[in-house]
N, C-alpha and C positions, 0 to 999 in steps of 0.2 A: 504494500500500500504506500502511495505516495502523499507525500505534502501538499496540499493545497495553496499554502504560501511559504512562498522560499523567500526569507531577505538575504539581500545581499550586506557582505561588509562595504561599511559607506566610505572607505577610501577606494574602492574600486569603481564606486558610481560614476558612471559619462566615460567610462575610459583614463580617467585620470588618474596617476597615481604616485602619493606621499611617499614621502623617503619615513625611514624612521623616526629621524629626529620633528618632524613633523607631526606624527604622533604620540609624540609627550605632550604629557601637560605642560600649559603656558608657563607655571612656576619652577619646573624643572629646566626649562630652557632660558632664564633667566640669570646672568652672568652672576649677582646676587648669591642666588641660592646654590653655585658651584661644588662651593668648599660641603656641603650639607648633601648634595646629591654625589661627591666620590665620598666621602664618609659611608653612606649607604652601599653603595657599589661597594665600597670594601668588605662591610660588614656583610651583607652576603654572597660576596666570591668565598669570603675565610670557611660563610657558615658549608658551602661546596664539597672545602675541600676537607672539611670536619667529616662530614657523610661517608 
């Protein structure tokens, strides 16, 4: 049985399409919040390689 409504992811809509950095959120990409977003990155690469 199929779907009756399929959405699409909406960086794909009309053909167009976002790079990564594009979808973060606006405060992640934010020169600002830098130092706060590789803190995070760090803290779950470490938690990776803990596993």
């Amino acid at each position: 049985m199929q779907a009756s409504l399929r959405e699409g992811i909406p960086w794909y809509d009309h053909g167009r399409k976002m790079t990564v950095v594009a979808r973060l959120p606006a405060w992640m990409q934010q020169a600002k919040n830098r130092d706060e977003v590789l803190r995070a990155i760090a803290r779950i690469h470490a938690s990776l390689l803990r596993s």
